[in-house]
N, C-alpha and C positions, 0 to 999 in steps of 0.2 A: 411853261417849262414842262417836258416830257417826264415822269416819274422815273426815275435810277432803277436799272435792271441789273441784278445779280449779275459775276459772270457763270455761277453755274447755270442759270436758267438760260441766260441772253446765249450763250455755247453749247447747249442742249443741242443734242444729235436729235435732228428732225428724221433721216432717212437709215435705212440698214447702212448704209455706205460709209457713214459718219459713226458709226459708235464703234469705239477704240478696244480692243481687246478682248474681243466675243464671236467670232468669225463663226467657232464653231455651233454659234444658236443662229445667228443673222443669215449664213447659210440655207441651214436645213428649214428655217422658215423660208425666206424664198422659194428652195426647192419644193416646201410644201404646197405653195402658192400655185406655182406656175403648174404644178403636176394635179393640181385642182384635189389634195388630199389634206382636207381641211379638217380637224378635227372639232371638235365639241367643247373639251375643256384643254387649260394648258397651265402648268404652271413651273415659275419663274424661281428660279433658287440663288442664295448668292449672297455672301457681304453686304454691307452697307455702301452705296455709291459707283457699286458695279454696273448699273445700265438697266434691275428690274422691272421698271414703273416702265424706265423709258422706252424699251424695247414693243413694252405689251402695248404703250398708245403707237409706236408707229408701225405695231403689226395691224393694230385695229385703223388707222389710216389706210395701210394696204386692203386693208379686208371692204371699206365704207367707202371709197374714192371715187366718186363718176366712171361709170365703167368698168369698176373693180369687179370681185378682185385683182390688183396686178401689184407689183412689184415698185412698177416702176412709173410711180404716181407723181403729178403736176401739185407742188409744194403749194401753188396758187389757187388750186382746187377748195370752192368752198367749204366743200365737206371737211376738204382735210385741215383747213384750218380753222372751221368749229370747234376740232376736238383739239387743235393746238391750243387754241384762248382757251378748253375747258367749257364748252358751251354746245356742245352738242348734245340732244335729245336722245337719239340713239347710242350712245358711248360713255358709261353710265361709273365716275367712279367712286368707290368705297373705300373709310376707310375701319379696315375690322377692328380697329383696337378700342374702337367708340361705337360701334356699331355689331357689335359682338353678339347678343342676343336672338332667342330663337322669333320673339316679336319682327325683327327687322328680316328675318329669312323668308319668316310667313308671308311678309308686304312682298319681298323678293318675288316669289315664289307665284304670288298673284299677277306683277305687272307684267312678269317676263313671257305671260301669255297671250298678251297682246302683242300685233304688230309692229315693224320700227315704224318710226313718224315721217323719215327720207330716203334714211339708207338701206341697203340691204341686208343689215345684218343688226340686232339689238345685243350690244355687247357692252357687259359687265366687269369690272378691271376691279378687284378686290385687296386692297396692298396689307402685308401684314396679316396674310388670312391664318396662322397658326395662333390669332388673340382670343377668336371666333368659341366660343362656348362646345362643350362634346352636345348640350343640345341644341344646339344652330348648326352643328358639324351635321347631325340625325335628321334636321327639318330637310336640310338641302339634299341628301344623295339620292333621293328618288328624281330629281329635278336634275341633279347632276348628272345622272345617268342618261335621264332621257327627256334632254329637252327639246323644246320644238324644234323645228331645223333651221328659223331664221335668230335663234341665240348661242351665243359665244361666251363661256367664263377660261378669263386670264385669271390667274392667280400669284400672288407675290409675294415672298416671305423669307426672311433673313433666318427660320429657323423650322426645316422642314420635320425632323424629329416630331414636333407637337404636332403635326395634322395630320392625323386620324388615318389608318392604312386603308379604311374601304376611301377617302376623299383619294388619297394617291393612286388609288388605282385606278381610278375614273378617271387619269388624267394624263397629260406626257409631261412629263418633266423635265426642265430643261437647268442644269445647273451652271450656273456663272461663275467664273475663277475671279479672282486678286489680278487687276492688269499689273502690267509688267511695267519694272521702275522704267525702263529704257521708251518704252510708249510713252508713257506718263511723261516723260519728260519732253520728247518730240510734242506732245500736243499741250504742253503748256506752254512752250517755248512757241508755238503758234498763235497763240490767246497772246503773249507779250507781244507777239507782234502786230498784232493786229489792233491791240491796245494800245501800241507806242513805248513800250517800257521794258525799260534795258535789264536784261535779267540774267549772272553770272551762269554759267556749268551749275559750277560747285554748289548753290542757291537752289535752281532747279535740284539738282541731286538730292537738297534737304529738304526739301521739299518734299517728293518725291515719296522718299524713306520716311516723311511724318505719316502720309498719309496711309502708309500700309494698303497700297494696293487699292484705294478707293477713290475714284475721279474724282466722286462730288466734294471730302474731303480736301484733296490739292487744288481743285480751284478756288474753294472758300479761303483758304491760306494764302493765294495768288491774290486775291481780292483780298486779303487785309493785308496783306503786305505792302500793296500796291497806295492803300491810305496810308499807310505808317510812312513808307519809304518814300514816294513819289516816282519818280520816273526810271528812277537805279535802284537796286536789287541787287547786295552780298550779298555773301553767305554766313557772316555774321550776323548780319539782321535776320535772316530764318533761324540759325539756332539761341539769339538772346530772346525772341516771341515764342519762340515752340518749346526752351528749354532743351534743345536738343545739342548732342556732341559733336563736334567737328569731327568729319573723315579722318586730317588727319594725328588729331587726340587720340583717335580709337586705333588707327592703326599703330601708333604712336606706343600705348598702353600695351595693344597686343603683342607688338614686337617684345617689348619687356618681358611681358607676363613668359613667352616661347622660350625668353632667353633665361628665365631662370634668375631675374633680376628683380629681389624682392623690395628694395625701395625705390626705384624709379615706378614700378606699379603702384608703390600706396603713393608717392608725392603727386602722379597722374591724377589717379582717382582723387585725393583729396582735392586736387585744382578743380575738376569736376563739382565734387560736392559743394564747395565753398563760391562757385559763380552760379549755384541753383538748378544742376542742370537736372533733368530728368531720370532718377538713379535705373529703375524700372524699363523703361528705352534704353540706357545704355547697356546696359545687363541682355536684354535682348539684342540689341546691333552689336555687342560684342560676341553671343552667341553663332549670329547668323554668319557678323567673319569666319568665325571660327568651323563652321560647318562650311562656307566656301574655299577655306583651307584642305580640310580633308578632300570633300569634293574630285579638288585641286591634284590634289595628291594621288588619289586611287585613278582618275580619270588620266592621268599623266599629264598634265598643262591643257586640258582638255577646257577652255574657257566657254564654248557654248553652252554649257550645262549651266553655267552660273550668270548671275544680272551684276556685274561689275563694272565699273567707271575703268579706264585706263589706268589713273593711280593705282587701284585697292588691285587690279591686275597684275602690275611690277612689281606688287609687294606680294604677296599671295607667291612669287617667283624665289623672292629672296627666305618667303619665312618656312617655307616647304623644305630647306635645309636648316631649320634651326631644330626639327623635332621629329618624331615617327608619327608614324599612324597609332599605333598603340596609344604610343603618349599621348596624344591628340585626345584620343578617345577618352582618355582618363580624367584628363582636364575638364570635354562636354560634359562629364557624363556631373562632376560638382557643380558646375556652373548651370545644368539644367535642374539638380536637385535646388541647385540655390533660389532657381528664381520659379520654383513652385512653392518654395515656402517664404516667399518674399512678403506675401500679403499679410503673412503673422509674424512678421517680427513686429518689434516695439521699434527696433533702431534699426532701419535701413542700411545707413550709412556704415555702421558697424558691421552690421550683417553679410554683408557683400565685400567687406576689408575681407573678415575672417574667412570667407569662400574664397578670395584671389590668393590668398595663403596656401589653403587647403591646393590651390589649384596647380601653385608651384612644387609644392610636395608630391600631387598626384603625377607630375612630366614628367619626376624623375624616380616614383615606385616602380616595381617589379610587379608582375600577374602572378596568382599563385601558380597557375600551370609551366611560365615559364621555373617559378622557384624546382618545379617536381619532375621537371625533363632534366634542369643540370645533377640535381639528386643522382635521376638515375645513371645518369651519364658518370657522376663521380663515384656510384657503388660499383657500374662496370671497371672504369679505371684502378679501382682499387684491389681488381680480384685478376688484375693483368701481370704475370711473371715479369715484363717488363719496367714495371712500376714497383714491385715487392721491395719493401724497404729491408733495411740491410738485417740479416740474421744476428746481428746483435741483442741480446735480451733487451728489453723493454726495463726501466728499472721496478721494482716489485711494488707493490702498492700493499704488505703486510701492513696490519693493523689499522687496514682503511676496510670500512666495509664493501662488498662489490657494491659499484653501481650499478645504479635501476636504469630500466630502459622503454620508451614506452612500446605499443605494440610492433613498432614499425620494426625494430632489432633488437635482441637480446643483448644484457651487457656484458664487455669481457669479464676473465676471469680475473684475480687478484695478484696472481703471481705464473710465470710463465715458466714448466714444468721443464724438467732435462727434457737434451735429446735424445731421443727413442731410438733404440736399437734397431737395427734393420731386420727385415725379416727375411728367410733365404726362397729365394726366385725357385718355382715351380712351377708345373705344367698346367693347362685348363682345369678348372674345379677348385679354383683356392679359396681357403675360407676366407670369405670378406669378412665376417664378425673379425676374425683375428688377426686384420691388418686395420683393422677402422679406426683405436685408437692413436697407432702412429702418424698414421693419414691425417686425422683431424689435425694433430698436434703440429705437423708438420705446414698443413695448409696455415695454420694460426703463426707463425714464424715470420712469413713470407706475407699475407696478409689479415691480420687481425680481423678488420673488416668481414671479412667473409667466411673465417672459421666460427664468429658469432650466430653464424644461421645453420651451417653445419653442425651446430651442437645440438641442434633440434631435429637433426636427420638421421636416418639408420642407413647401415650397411643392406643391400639387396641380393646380391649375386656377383659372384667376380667368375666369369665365362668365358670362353671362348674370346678370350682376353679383354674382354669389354666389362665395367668395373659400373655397373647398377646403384646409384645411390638413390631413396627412396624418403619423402617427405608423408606425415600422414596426414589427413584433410586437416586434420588441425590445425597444420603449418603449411598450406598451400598456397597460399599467397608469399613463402621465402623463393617458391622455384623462378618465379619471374624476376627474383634480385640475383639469382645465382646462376640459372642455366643459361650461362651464355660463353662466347669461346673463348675471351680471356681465362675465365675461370675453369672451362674445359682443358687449356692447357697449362694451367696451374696444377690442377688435379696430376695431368697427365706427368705431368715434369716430376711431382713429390713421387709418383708411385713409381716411376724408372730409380728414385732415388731410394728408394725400395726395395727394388730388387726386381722390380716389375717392368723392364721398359716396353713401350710402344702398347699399352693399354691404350683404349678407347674410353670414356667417361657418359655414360647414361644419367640423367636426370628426370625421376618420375613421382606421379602421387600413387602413394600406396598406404594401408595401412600399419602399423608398426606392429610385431609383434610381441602379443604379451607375454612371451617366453624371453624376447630381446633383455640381453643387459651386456654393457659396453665393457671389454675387458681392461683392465690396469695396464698403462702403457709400462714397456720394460724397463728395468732404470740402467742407466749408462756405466759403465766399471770405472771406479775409482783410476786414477793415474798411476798411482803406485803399486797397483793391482794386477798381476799377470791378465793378461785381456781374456774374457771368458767368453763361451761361444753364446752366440743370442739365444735366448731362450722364447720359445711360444707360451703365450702365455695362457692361462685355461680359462675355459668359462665359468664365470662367478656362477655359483649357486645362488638359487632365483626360488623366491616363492610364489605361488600362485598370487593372481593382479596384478591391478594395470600396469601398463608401458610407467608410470610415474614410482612406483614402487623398487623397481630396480635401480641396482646402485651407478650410477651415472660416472663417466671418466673424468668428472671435475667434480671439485668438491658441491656437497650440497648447498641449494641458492638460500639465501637467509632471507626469512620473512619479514617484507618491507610493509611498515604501515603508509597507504597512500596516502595523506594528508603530508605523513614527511617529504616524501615525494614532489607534492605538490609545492613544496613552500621551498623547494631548491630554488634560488636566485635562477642559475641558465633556465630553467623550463619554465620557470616565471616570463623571463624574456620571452622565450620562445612562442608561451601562448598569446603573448601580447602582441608579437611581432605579426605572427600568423594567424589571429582574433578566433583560437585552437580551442578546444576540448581535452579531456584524458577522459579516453574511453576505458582502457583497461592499463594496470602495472604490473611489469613479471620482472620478476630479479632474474 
């Protein structure tokens, strides 16, 4: 009785033609071949199962063939099937992770200077060469560099990082990707057949998806499936041996989680956990759905980009309307934090509840940026004559102290002053000091909101009927809340109501002058009071210092201690809401 051959080994790609998923190395070998531009050394990069070892013996096939080198060599060819049994003299291989030492480089280093025994060429196939010692790495680069012309180093290693930049430079590198599920499954689904045994889609699929992109992996799974199962092959039976989830569980799950349906996600999951299934792989294949969703989404139905089955296709169509991109991204972005810190939890299971939570919570948060565009968008609306709420007084807030506000806006005042006598319309040159209190008071009527920022601003010049208001750097970050044309025509509307019509409104930074002090708006004449003429009101007497020393058109702000501040309930929310700071507090 002949001894049982694996089916990785018994399916081993003998020629370039046969190996599944490498076109762009099985190529450029050939072309180096036939264009007679043979290198010296070469080395193989790549996952586990992706084709390294294999390629480098049937490059050295090509290279040692009767007649070589050629491409396109007689499988029957002694030679080449010496180094297939592993029995050839001149095709030499290693393996570095037991042979690591600079002793074994030395021996190296001696034989490779003799002649090959048949072929033409004495080549060295080194697998795993990143295990190699930094002094075996040192013995070999004078060898590597310049070895005789009848020797040849293939090199192979699942983790190029570790070997040594003078060894990579002495070398071509040739990197190997992850095959593709959709290969993987044509050429398993060849091995069934070839085998005799019936083997589902959906089975291959899981297959497939176990093995992460590595042949040697899905055929050893095809091969213990095929003892377990016998001549039939579900997809049942791949996921109760691998612990894996069904397609579609997960889509199943995913739909939920998109939909914002937080107990059919944990009853899911829990079905999962409690038939043993692989927490760690689901977590990941719900990830990678989830990234063929966006995908999906930005590429616009764009399915080339992605390795999907038909199914996960039709679905991918319906769930691309359950969510944005945004949301989308909100969701990966926990469910990637989760499964990096997957390996420290104590409780898995738990671990990964509390992130599908988290994950439902993130689809339907807000970005802070999108929170500080509507901001702005509602400090515009609020400084629009269109929007100005009715001139109705505000009811008073006496015996409340002002409220605090943080840097962002000043807070109103406490009680909302008469209204301000008019002042009589005159030619170019009118003092702006002596119309600013009314102005202010007036914009504060019409919208609170934005006479808040205007209480931090001075009067500049009223011109050529163009009316100059002036911010100091101190307060230069109010202009980009105020200068804009609602608030232009706000302005503009109060000061016709003034006695001013058809001014223009200028917005600038300047500094304030320390002469500046805001005069006492007029007070209005009693009802029973014969009506007396407006009066202009004079400039306060000012002492030398600052712009803060002058007496201000509202009453003085009362010194808030910040800790009270702080411990106000709304700004408590608010920092929590927006995981905030308090940089500075002004009353």
């Amino acid at each position: 009785m002949s001894s049982y051959q694996v089916i990785a080994r018994k399916y081993r790609p003998q020629r370039f033609s046969d190996v599944v998923g490498q076109e762009h190395v099985t190529q450029t070998l050939s072309h180096a071949i036939e264009a007679e531009r043979i290198a010296h050394a070469y080395l193989f990069c790549g996952p586990r199962g992706t084709g390294k070892t294999t390629i480098a013996r049937i490059f050295a096939k090509a290279l040692n063939c009767t007649g070589g080198p050629k491409v396109d060599f007689d499988d029957d060819d002694p030679r080449c099937r010496e180094i297939t049994e592993g029995r050839s003299l001149d095709v030499m291989e290693i393996d570095g992770a037991s042979n690591n030492g600079v002793e074994q480089v030395r021996e190296l280093r001696e034989t490779c200077k003799y002649a090959p025994a048949s072929a033409k060429f004495k080549i060295y196939i080194i697998d795993e060469v990143h295990m190699l010692s930094t002094a075996a790495f040192n013995a070999l680069l004078k060898t590597l560099e310049e070895p005789p012309a009848h020797v040849k180093f293939m090199f192979a290693t699942t983790d190029p990082e570790k070997v040594l930049p003078t060894i990579l430079s002495r070398c071509q590198r040739f990197d190997l990707r992850r095959i593709p599920i959709k290969l993987m499954v044509d050429h398993l689904k060849h091995i069934a057949k070839q085998e005799n045994v019936q083997v589902e889609d959906a089975a291959l699929h899981a297959i497939a998806r176990g093995a992460d992109g590595g042949m040697r992996d899905a055929e050893s799974a095809l091969d213990q499936l095929i003892s377990f199962c016998g001549e039939k092959i579900v997809e049942a039976d791949v996921l109760s041996m691998f612990g894996l989830t069904s397609q579609s569980q997960l889509l199943s799950l995913s739909n939920a989680l998109l939909q914002g349906d937080v107990q059919t996600v944990l009853a899911e999951f829990n079905s999962l956990a409690k038939h043993g299934k692989d927490l760690g792989k689901f977590l990941s294949d719900l990830l990678q759905h989830l990234r063929n969703l966006l995908v999906f989404q930005i590429s616009r139905g764009d399915t080339r980009l992605l390795e999907v089955s038909e199914a996960e296709a039709a679905t991918l169509t319906e769930q691309s309307a359950l969510v944005g991109s945004d949301g989308l991204t909100r969701i990966m972005e926990v469910l990637t934090q989760t499964d990096t810190n997957l390996r420290d939890a104590s409780s898995k299971n738990i671990f990964i509840e509390v992130a599908l939570i988290k994950a439902i919570e993130a689809r339907n948060s807000v970005s802070i940026d999108s929170v500080l565009k509507r901001l702005n968008e509602l400090r515009g609306d609020a400084g629009s004559p269109s929007s100005a709420p009715s001139p109705t007084p505000a009811p008073a807030r006496s015996a409340v102290t002002p409220a605090p506000a943080a840097k962002l806006a000043p807070a109103h005042m406490a009680e909302t002053p008469p209204a301000p006598a008019a002042v009589p319309a005159t030619s170019n040159g009118v003092d702006a000091q002596t119309i600013w209190p009314n102005l202010v008071e007036a914009i504060g009527r019409a919208s609170p909101f934005a006479r808040s920022y205007f209480l931090e601003a001075h009067p500049v010049s009223f011109v050529k009927n163009v009316f100059t208001i002036g911010f100091d750097p101190e307060f230069a970050d109010h202009i980009g809340m105020v200068d804009n044309a609602k608030n232009h025509a706000l302005i503009a509307t109060k000061l016709a109501e003034l006695g001013h019509s058809g001014a223009q409104v200028q917005i600038v930074k300047v500094e304030r002058p320390e002469s500046f002090a805001a005069p006492v708006p007029a007070v209005a004449p009693t009802p029973s009071a014969p009506p007396a003429p407006a009066r202009t009101p004079a400039p306060a007497t000012t002492t030398p210092g600052p712009a803060r020393a002058a007496s201000p058109p509202v009453p003085k702000p009362v010194q808030l201690d910040p800790s009270d501040f702080k411990n106000d309930p709304l700004i408590k929310k608010a920092l929590e809401v927006f995981k905030g700071t308090i940089v500075e507090v002004r009353a």
